[in-house]
N, C-alpha and C positions, 0 to 999 in steps of 0.2 A: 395397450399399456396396462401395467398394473400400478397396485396401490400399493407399497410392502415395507423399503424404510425411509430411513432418511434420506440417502442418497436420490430416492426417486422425487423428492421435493418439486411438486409439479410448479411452474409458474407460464402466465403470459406474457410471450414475446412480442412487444408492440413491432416490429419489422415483419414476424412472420404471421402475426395473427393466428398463431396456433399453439395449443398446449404442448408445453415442451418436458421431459426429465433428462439427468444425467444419463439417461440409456440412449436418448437419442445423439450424445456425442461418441456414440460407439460406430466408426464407422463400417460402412461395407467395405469390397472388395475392391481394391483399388483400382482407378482405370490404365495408371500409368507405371512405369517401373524407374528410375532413376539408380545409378554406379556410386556416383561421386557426385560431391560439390561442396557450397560451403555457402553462408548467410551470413550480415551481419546486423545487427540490431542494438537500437539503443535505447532504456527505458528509466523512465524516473522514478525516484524516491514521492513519497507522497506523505500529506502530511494531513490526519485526521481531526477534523473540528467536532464533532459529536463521536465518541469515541467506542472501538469493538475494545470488549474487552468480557472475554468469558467464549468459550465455544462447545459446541455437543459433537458427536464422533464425526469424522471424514472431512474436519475443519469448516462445519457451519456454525456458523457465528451465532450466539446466541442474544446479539441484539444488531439493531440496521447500524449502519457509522455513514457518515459523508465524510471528503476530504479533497482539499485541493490541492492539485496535481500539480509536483514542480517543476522545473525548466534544466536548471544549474546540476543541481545532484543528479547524477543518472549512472546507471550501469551499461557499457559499451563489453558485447558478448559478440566473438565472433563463434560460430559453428562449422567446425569441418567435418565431413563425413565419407568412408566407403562402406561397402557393400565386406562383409566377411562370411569365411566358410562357416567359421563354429557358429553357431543362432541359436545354441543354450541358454546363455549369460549375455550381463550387461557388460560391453566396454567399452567403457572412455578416460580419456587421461584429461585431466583439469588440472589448468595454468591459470594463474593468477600475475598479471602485471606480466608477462611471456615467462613466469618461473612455476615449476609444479606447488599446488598448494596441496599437501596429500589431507591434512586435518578441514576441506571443503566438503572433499570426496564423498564422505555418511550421508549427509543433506541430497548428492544429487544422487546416489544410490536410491535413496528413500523415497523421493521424488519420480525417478523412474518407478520402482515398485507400486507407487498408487497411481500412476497413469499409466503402464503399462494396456491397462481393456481399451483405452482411448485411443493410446497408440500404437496400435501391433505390429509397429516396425521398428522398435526401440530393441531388440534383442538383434536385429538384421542387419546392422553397423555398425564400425568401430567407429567412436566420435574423437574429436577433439577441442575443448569447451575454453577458450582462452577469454577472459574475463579482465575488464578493468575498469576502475570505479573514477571519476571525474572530481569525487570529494577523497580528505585525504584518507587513508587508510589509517582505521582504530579512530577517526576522531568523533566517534560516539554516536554518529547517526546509520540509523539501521537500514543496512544495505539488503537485507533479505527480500523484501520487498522488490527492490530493483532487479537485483538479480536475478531472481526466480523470473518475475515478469520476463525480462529480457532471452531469457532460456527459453521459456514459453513461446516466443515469438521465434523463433529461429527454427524449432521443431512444428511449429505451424507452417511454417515459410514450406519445411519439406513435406509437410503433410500434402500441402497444396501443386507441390510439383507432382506429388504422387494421383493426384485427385484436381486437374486443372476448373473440375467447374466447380468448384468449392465457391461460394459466394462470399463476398468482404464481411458482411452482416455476420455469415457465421464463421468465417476465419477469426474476427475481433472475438466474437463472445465462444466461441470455445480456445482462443487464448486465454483470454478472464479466466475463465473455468477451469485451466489447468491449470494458469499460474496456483490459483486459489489454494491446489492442493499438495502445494508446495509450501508457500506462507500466503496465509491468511490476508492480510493487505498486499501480498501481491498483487489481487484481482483489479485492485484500485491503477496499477500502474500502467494499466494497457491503453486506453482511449480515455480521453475528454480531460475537461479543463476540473467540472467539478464530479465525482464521481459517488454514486450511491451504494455500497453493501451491503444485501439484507433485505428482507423483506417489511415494505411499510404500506399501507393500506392508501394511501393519499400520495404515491409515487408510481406511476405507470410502467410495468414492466418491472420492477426494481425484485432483486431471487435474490434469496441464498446462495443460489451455484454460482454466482460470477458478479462483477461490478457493473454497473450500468451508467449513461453518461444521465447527468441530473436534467430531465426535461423538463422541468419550470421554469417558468422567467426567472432570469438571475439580470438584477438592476443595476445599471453601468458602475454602480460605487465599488461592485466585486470583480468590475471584469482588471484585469491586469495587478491584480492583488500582490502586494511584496511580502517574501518572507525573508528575514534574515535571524542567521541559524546563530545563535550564541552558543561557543564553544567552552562550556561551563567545566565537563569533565569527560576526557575522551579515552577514560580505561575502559575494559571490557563491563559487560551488567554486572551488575550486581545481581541480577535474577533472568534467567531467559525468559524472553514471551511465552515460548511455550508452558512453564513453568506457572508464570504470572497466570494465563489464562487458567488453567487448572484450578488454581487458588480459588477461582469464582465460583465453582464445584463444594455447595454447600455453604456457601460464605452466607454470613447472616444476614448482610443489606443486599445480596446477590437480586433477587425478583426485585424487589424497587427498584434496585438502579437501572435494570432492563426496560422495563415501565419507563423511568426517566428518558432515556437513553430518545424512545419512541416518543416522548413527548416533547422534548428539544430536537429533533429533527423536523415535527409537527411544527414547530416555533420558526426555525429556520427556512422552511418552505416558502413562509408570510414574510418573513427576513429578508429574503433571496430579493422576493419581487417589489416589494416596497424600500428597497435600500436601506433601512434603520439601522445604521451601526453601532446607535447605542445598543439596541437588542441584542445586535447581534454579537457584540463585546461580553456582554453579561452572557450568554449561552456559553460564547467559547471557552471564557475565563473560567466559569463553572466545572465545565467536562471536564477541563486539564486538573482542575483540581480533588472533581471526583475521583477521575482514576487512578490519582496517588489515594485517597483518601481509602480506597479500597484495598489496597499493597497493603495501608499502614492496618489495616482493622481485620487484614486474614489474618490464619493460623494455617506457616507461620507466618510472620510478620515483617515487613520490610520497609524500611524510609529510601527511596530512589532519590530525595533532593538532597543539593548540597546546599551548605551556608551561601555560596556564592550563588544560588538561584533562588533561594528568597531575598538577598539584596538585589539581586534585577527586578523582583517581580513587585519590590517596595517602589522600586524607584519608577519604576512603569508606570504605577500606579500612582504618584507623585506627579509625574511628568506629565500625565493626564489630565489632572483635576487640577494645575496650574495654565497649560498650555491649551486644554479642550480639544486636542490634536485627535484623533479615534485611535490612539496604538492599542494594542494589545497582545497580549499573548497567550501562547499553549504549550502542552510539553508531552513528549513522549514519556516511555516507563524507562524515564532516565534522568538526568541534571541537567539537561542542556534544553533552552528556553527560544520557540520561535516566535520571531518578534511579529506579529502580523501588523498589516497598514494599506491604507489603499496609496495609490501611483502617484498621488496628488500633492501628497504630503513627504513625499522619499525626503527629498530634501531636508528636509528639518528634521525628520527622524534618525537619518544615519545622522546627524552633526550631532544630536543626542548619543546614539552610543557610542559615537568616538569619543564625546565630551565624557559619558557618567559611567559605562556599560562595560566599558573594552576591557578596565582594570578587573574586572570580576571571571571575563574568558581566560582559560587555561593559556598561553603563550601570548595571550591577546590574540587570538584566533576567532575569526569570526564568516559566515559564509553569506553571500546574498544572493537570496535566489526570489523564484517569482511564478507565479501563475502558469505551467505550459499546457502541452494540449497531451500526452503521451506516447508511449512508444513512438520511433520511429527507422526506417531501414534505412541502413547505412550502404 
C-alpha cells in the first residue's frame, strides 16, 4: 500500500484487525456472472447530535459527527437490473413514487462517476432505480442521506451475487463507504442504532471513509430514544448542504469549531455510558445551535431558522425548567426542529406538543419517529 492522498486515508478495522484504505474497496475479478434481477432495500434518515459540517475533497468530513439512526423516515429503493450490449455509458432510468423524476437523474450520474473504481460493473447494466420515501415529500427533511444509503445497499446486494464470499463485515462497511460518496451522512444510514463519522482518537475503528456503529457503552436512558420531527417549514433550502459545507472553506471560527466538534463527542462518549441527560441536553442543544451560528457568521451569510422555531425552542425550553422532563432539541441546516426524549417520558411530551407545539408546524404537520437499527432488505 501506499501513502499518497486523501482518499487512501488509512484506518483500523476492529473486525478485520488489519490496516485498511479506500484502494482496498477496489475489488478483484469476480467469481460469479449474473443477467438479471432486482433488490429491494430500505434505509433511514439519520439525525446527527454532534454535528459534520465542513468537508475536504472526495467528501471527507472535516470533523467526526455521531447520530442516531431513525426508524419512521426511510427511503424504500427497489433495484432492477440486465446485462446490456453498449458497456460505454451509464444507464438507468429513475422513478420516483413509480413516475420518472428526471431533475434526480445529476445526483445519481454523479454518484456512479465516483464509484465507478469500486464498481466496475456499473457501466455493464441497464438499471432501473424506483425510489419512495415513507415521510412526505418536500416536507423539509433531507432525504439524500436515505436515499443514497439505500442505492448503496442494493448495488452491494449485486456486488455480492457477483462475489458470493464477500463477507457481511465488509458487504456493511463498503456500503457506508459508498454511500458516503454520494452524501456525506449517508454513511450514517447503513448499520447501527448510534453511528460514529470520522475519525476520533477515543472511538475504535471509527474512519473517514465510512460510519461505524458506536462501540461504547451507551446506558439504557438512550436506548429507544424518540424523535419527533416538527414540521416548521417544508419549502425547498434555502442553501444546499453541499453549498453550506463549502462555506466552512475559510470561515473564520472554521478550526475551533472542528476542535469543538472533537471535544463534544469526547463528552458524549462519558454521556453515552453514564446516562447524564443533563450533559447530554447541553452538548446536543449546543451543536444545533452552533451550526446555524456558523451559516449566520460565513460570507455569504445565511439565517436557516424560522420565527416559528425559535418559538419551539423558547417553549422547550420553558417546558423544561418547569416540568424537569429531559426534552430537548436539534436542528438540521433548516427550520424544522427534532424534538429529542427518552421512551419514558413519550407521554407527557407529545401531550406537550399537541398542547404548545403543533400551532408553530406548517399544516400542523408533525412526524414521530424513534431509534432504529438501519438499513434493511425488503
Amino acid at each position: 500500500m501506499t501513502d499518497s492522498t486523501n482518499e487512501r486515508n488509512q484506518y483500523l478495522c476492529p473486525n478485520f484487525k488489519l490496516m485498511f484504505s479506500a484502494n482496498d474497496f477496489i475489488p478483484s475479478p469476480y467469481s460469479h456472472s449474473i443477467e438479471t434481477g432486482k433488490f429491494q432495500w430500505s434505509s433511514p434518515s439519520n439525525i446527527a447530535l454532534v454535528k459534520y459540517w465542513g468537508k475536504k475533497d472526495k467528501q471527507i468530513p472535516a470533523n467526526p459527527s455521531v447520530s442516531f439512526t431513525l426508524n419512521n423516515c426511510k427511503t424504500i429503493t427497489k433495484l432492477a437490473f440486465a446485462k446490456k450490449q453498449n458497456q460505454d455509458t451509464f444507464s438507468f432510468d429513475l422513478l420516483f413514487e413509480g413516475k420518472p423524476k428526471e431533475d434526480f437523474k445529476p445526483k445519481i450520474q454523479q454518484f456512479f462517476e465516483r464509484v465507478l473504481v469500486y464498481l466496475p460493473f456499473l457501466k455493464k447494466y441497464q438499471f432501473t432505480i424506483d425510489t419512495q420515501n415513507t415521510f412526505p415529500h418536500s416536507s423539509g427533511i433531507a432525504s439524500s442521506a436515505s436515499g443514497i444509503a439505500a442505492l448503496a445497499m442494493n448495488l452491494m446486494s449485486l456486488e455480492k451475487a457477483l462475489n458470493p464470499e464477500m463477507t457481511e463485515d465488509y458487504f456493511y462497511q463498503k456500503a457506508s463507504f459508498l454511500a458516503r460518496l454520494g452524501s456525506g451522512s449517508a454513511c450514517r444510514s447503513v448499520k447501527g442504532k448510534v453511528v460514529v463519522w470520522g475519525e476520533h482518537k477515543n472511538i475504535q475503528g471509527s474512519s473517514d471513509l465510512f460510519g461505524v456503529q458506536f462501540s461504547n457503552a451507551i446506558h439504557d436512558n438512550f436506548k429507544n430514544f424518540q424523535d419527533t420531527i416538527l414540521l416548521v417549514d417544508k419549502g425547498e433550502k434555502q442553501v444546499s448542504s453541499s453549498v453550506g459545507h463549502n462555506l466552512m472553506n475559510g470561515h473564520l471560527f472554521a478550526e475551533r469549531r472542528f476542535e469543538q466538534a472533537h471535544e463534544n463527542l469526547e463528552k458524549l462518549i462519558q454521556v453515552f455510558e453514564s446516562g447524564n441527560l443533563d450533559e447530554f441536553i447541553t452538548i446536543v442543544e449546543s451543536e444545533a445551535l452552533t451550526l446555524h451560528s456558523m451559516m449566520m457568521t460565513s460570507i455569504p451569510y445565511f439565517i436557516l431558522m424560522k420565527p416559528n422555531t425559535l418559538e419551539i425552542i423558547n417553549a422547550i425550553w420553558k417546558f423544561r425548567n418547569e416540568t424537569k422532563i429531559p426534552v430537548c432539541f436539534t436542528l438540521d441546516a433548516g427550520a424544522n426542529v427534532h424534538v429529542l426524549y427518552p421512551e419514558n417520558t413519550k407521554e407527557s411530551v407529545l401531550q406537550f406538543i399537541k398542547d404548545e407545539l403543533v400551532d408553530y408546524c406548517q399544516n400542523g404537520q408533525y412526524i414521530c419517529d424513534e431509534i432504529g437499527i438501519g438499513s434493511i432488505e425488503n
